[in-house]
N, CA, C and O atoms as a DFTB+ gen file, in Angstrom:
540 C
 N C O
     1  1      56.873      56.286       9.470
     2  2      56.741      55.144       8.587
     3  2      55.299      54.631       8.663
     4  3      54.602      54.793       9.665
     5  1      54.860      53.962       7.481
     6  2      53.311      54.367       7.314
     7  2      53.620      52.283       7.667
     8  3      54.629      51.616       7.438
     9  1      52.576      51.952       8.134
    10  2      52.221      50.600       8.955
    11  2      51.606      50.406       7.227
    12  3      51.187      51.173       6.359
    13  1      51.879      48.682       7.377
    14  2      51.365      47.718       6.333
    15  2      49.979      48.012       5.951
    16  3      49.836      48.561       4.858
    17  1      49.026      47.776       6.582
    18  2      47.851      47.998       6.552
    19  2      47.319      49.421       5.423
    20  3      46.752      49.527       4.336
    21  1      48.006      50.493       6.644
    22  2      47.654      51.781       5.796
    23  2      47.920      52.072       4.538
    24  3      47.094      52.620       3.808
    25  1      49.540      51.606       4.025
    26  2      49.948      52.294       2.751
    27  2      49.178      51.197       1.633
    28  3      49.351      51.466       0.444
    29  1      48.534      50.264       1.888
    30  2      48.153      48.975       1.112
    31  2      46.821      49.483       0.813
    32  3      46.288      49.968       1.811
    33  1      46.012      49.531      -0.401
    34  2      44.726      49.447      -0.840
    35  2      43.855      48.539      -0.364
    36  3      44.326      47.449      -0.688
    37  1      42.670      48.344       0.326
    38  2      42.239      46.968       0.720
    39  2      41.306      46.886      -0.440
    40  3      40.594      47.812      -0.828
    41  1      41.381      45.588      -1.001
    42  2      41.268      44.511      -1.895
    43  2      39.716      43.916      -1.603
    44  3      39.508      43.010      -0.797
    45  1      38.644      44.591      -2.407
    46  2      37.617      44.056      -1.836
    47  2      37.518      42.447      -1.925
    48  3      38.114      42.019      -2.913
    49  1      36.845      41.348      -1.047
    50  2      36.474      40.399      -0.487
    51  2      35.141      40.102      -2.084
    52  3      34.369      40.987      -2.456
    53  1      35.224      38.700      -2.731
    54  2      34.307      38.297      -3.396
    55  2      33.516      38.156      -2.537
    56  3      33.740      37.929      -1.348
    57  1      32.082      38.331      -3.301
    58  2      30.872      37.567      -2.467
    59  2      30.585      36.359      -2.304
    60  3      30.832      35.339      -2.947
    61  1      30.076      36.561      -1.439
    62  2      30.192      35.134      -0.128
    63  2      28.564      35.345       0.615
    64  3      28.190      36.253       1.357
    65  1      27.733      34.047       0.062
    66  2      26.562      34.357       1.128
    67  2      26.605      33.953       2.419
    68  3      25.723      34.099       3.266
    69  1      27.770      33.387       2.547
    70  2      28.325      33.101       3.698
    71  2      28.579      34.150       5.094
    72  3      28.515      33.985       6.313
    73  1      28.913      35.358       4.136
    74  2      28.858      36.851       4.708
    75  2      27.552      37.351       5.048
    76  3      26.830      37.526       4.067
    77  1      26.967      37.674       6.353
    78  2      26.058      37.699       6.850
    79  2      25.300      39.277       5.748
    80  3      24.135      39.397       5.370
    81  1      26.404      40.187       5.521
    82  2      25.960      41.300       4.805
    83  2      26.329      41.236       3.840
    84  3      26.578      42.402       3.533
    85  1      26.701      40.280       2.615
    86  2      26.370      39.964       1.397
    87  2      25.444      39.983       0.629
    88  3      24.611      39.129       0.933
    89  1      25.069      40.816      -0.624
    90  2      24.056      41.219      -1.139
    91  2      23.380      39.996      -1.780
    92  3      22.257      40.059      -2.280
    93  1      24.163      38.828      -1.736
    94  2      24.092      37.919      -2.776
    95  2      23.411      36.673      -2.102
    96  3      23.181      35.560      -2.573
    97  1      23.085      37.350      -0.492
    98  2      21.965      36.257      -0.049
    99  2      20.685      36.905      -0.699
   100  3      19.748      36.111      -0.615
   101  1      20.286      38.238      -1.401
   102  2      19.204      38.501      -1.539
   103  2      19.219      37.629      -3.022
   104  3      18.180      37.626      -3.683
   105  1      20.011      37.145      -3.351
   106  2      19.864      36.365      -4.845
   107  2      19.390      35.027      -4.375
   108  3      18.333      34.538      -4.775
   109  1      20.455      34.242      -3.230
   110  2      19.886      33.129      -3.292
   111  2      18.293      33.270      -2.695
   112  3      17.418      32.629      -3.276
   113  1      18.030      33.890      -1.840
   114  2      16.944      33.952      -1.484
   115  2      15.419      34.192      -2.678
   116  3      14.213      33.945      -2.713
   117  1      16.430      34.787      -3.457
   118  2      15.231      34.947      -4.602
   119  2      14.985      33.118      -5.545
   120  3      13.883      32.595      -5.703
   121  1      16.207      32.565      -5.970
   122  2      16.416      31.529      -6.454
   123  2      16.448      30.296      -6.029
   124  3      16.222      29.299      -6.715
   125  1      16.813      30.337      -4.543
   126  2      15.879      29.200      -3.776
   127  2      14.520      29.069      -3.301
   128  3      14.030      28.303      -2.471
   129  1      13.975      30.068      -4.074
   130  2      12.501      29.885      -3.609
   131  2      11.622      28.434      -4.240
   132  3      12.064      27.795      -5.195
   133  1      10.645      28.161      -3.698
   134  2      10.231      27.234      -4.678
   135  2       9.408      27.418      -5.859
   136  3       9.170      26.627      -6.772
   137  1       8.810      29.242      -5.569
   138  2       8.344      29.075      -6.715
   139  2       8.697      29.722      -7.926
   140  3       8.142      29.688      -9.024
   141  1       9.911      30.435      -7.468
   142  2      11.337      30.734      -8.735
   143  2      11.243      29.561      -9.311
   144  3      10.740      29.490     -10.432
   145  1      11.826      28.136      -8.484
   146  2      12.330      27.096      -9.549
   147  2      11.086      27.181      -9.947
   148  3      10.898      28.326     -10.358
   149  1      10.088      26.499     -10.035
   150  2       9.012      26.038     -10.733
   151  2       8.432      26.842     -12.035
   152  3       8.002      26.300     -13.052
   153  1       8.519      28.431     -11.760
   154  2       8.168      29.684     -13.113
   155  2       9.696      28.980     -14.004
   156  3       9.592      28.660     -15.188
   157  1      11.014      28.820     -13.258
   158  2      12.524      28.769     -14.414
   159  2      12.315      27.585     -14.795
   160  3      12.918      27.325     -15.837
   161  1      11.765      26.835     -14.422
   162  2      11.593      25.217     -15.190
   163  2      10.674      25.483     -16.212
   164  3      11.105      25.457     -17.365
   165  1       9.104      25.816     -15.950
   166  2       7.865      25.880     -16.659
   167  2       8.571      27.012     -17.825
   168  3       8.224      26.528     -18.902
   169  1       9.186      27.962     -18.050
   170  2       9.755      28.988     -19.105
   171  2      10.673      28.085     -19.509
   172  3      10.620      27.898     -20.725
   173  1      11.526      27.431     -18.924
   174  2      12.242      26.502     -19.853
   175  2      11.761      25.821     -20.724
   176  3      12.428      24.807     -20.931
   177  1      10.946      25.916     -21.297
   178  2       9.856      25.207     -21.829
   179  2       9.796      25.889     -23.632
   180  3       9.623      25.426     -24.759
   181  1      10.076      27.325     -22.958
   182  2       9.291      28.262     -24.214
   183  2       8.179      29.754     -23.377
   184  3       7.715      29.816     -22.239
   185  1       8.098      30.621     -24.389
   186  2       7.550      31.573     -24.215
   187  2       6.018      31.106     -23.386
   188  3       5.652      29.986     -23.742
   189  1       5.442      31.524     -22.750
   190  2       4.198      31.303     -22.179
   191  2       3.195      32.488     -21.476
   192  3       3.588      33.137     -20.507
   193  1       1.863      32.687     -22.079
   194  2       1.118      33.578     -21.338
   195  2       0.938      33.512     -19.704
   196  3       1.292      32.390     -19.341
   197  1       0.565      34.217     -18.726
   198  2       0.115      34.020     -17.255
   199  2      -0.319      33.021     -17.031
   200  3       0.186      32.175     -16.293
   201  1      -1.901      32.889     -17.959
   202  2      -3.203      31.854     -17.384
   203  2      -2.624      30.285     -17.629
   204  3      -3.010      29.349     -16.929
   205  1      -1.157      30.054     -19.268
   206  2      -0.790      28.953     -19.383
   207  2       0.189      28.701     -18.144
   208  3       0.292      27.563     -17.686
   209  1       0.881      29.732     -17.626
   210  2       2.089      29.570     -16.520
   211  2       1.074      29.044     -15.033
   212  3       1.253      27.999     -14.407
   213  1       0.457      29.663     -14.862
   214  2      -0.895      29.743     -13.725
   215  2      -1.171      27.952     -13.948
   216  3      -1.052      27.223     -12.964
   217  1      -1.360      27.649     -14.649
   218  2      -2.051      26.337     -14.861
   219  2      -0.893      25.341     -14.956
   220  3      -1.288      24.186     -14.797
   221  1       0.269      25.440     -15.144
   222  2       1.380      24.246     -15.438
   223  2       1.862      24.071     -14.215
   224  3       2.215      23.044     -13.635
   225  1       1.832      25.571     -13.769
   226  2       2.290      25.553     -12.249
   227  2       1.305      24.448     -11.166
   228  3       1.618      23.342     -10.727
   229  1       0.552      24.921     -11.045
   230  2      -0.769      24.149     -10.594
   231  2      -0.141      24.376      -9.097
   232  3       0.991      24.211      -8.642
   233  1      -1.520      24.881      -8.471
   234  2      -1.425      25.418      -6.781
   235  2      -0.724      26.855      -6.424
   236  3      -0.645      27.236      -5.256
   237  1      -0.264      27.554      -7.426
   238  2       0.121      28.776      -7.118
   239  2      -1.084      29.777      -7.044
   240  3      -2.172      29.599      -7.592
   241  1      -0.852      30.468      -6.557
   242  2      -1.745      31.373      -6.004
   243  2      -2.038      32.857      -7.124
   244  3      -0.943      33.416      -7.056
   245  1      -2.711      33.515      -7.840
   246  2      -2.726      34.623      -8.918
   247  2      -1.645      35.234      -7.923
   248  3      -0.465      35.102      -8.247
   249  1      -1.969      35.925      -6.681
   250  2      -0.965      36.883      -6.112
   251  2       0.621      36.357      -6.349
   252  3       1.555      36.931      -6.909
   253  1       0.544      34.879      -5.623
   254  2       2.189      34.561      -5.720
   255  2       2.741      34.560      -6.943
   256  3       3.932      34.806      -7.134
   257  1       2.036      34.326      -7.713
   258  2       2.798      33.868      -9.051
   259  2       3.103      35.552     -10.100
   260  3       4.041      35.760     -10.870
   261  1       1.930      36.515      -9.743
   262  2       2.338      37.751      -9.723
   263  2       3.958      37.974      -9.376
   264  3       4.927      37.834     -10.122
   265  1       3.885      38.436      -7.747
   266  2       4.757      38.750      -6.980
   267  2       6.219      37.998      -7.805
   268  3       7.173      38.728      -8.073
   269  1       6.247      36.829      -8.077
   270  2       7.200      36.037      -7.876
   271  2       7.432      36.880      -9.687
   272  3       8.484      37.491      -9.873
   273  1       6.555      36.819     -10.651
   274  2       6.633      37.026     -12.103
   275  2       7.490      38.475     -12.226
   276  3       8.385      38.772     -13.016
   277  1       6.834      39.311     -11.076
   278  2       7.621      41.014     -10.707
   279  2       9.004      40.965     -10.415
   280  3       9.774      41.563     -11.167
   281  1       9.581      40.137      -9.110
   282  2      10.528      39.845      -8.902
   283  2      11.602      39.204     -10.077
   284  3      12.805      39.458     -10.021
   285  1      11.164      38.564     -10.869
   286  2      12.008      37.773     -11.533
   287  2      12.591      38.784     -12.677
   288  3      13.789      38.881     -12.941
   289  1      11.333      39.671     -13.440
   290  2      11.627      40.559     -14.531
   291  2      11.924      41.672     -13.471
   292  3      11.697      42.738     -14.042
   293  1      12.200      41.832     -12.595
   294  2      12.868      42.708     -11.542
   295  2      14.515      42.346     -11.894
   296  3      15.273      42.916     -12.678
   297  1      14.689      41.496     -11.246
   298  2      16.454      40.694     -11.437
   299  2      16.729      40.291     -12.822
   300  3      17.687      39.567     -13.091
   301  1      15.649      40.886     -14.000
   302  2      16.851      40.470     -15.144
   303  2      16.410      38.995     -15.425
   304  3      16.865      38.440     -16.425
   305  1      15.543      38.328     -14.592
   306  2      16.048      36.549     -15.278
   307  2      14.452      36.515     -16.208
   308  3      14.529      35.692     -17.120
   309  1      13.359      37.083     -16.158
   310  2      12.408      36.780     -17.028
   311  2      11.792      38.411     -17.457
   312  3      11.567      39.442     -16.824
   313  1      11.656      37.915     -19.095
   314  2      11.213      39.026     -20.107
   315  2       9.487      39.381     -20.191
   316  3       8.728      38.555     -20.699
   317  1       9.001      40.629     -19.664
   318  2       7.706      40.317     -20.318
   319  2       7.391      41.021     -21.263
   320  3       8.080      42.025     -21.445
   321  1       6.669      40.850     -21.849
   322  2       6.450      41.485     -23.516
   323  2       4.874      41.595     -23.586
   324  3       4.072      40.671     -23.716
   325  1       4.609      43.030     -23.460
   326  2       3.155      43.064     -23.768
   327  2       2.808      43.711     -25.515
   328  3       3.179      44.715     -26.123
   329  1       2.102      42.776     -25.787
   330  2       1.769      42.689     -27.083
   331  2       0.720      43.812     -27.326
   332  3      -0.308      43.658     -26.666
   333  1       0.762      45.092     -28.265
   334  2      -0.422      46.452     -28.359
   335  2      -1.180      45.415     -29.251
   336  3      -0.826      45.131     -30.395
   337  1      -2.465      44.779     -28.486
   338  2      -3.574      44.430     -28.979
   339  2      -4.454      44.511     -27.915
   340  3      -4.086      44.364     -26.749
   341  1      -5.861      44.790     -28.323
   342  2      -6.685      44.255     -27.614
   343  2      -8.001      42.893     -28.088
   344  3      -8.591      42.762     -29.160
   345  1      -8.144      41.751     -26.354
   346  2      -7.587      42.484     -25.546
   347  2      -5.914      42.394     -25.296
   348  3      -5.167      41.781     -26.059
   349  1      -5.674      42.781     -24.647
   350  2      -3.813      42.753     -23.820
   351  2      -3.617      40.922     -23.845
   352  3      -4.104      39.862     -23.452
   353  1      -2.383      41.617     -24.722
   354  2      -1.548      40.065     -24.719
   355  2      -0.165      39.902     -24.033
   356  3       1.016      40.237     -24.129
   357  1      -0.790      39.385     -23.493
   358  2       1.585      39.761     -22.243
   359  2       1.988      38.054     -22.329
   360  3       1.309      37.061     -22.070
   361  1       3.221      38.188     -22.749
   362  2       4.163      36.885     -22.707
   363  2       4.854      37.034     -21.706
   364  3       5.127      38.127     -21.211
   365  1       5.264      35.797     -21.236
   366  2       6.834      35.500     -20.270
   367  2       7.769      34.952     -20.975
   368  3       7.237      34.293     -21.868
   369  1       9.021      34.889     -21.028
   370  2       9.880      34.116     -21.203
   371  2      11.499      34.608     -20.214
   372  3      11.554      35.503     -19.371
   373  1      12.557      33.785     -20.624
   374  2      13.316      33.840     -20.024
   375  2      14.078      34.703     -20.378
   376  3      14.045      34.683     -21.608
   377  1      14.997      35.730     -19.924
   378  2      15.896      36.074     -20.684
   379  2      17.538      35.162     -20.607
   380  3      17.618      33.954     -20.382
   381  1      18.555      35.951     -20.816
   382  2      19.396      35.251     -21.261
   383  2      20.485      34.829     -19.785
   384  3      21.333      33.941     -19.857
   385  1      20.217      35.731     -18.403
   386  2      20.714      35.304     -17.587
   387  2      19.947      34.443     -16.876
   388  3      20.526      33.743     -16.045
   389  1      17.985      34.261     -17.105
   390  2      17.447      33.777     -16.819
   391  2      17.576      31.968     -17.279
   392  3      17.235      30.944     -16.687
   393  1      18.085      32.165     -18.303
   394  2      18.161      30.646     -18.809
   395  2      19.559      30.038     -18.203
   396  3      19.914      28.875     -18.392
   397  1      20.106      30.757     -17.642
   398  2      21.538      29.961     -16.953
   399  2      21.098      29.328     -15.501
   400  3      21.771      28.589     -14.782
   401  1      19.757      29.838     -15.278
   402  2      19.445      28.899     -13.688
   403  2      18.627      27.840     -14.291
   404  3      18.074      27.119     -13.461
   405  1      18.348      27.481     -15.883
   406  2      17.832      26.124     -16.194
   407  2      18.065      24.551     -15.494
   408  3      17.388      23.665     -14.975
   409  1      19.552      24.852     -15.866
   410  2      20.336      23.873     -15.354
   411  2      20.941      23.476     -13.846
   412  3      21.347      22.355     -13.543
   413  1      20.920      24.303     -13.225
   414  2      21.185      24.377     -11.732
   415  2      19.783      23.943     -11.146
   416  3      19.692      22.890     -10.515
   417  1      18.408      24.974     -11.415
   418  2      17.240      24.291     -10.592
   419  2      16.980      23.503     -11.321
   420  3      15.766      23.695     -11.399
   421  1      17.239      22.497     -12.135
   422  2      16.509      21.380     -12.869
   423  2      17.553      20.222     -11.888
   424  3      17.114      19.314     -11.183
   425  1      18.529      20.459     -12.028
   426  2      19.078      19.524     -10.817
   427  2      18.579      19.718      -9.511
   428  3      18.218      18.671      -8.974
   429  1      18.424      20.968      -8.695
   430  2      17.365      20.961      -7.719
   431  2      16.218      19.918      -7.567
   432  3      15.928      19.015      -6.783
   433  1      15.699      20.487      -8.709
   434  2      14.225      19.449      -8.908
   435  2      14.201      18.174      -8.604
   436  3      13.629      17.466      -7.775
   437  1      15.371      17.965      -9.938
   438  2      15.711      16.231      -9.829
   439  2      15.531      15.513      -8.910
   440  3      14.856      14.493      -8.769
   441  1      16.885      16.718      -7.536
   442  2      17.421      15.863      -6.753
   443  2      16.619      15.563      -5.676
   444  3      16.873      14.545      -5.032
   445  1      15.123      16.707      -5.176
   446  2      14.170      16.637      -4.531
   447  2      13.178      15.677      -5.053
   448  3      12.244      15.453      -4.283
   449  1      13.165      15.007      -6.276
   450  2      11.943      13.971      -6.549
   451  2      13.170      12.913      -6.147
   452  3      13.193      12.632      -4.949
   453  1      14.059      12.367      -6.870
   454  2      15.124      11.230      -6.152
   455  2      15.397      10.710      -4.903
   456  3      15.622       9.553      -4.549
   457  1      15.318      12.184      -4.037
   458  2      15.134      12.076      -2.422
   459  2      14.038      11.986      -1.793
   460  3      14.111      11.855      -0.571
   461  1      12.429      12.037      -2.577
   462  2      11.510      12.747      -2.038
   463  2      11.057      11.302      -0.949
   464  3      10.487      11.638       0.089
   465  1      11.273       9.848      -1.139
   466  2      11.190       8.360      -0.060
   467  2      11.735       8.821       0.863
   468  3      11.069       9.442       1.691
   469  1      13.162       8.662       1.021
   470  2      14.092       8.761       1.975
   471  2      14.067       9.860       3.161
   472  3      14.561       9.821       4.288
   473  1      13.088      11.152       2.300
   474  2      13.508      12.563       2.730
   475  2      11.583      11.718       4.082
   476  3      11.579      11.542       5.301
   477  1      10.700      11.529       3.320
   478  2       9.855      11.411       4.191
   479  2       9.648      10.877       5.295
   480  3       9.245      11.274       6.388
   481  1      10.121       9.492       4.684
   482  2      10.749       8.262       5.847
   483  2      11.372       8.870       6.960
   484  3      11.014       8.623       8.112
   485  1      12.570       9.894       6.591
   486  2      13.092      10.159       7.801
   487  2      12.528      11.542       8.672
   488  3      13.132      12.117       9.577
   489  1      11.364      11.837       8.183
   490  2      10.396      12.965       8.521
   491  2       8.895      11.960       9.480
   492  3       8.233      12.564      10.323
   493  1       8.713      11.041       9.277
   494  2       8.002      10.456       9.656
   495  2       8.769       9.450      11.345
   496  3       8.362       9.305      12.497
   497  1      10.012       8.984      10.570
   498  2      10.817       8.902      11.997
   499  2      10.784       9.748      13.213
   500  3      10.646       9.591      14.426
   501  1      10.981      10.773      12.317
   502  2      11.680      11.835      13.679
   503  2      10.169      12.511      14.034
   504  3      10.086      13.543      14.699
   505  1       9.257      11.960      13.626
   506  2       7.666      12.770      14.202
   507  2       7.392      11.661      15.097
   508  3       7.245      11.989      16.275
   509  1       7.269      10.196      14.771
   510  2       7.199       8.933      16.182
   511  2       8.017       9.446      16.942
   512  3       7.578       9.650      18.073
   513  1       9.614       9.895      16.658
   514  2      10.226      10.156      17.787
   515  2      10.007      11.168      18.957
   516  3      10.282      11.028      20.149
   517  1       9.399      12.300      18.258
   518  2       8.936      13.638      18.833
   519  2       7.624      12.924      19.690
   520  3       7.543      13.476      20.788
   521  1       6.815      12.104      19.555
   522  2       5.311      11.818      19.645
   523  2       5.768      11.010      20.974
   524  3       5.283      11.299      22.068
   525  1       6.739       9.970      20.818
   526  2       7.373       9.233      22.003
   527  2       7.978       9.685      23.080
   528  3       8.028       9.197      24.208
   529  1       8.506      10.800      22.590
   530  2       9.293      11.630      23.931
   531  2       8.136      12.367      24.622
   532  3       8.107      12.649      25.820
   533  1       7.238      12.628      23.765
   534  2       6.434      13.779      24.267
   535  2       5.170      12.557      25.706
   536  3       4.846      12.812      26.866
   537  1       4.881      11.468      24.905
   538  2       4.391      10.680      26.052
   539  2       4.654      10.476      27.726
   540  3       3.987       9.658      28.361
């Protein structure tokens, strides 16, 4: 007689980044970055060249904003479109799974400028506190 276990199909497990070997921490990891949100906000916007993305962004780095521009039209969430002219005209925009993290990191955003008093205050606490113990 064949035991429960064996004669039963096992039923794969949804993802869970909770699961240490879940592929789907390599997503959040891509989408909690900060400078994912900031390219999915600035494209929320509308189509945009590099040098305009480079500049709205303000403080990104040519490399990071590269890297991060590769990654993104890597995963599907941003389109680039190089235009046959010279010289070379390349757009960004979002594509269509790209525009579904509009709304999720725009609440991100939000909720980090709403918190950004409270969040310092209690960053500035706990540095007197560190500074006091350390005396």
């Amino acid at each position: 007689m064949l035991g429960l276990q064996e004669g039963v199909a096992k039923t794969p497990s949804p993802p869970s980044v909770l699961e240490p070997q879940c592929p789907s921490r390599l997503v959040l990891d891509r989408i909690a970055d900060k400078w994912t949100a900031l390219v999915i906000q600035i494209l929320a916007r509308g189509t945009m060249r590099y040098a305009e993305l480079q500049r709205a962004i303000g403080g990104i780095s040519q490399k990071m904003l590269t890297q991060t521009l590769r990654s993104l039209e890597r995963d599907g969430l941003v389109r680039r479109n190089v235009h046959p002219v010279v010289p070379p005209k390349v757009e960004y925009s979002l594509t269509r799974l790209g525009r579904t993290l509009i709304e999720p990191l725009h609440a991100l955003c939000r909720w980090s400028e709403k918190h950004l008093a409270e969040l310092q205050a209690n960053r500035a606490r706990a540095g007197a506190a560190t500074s006091i113990r350390a005396d």
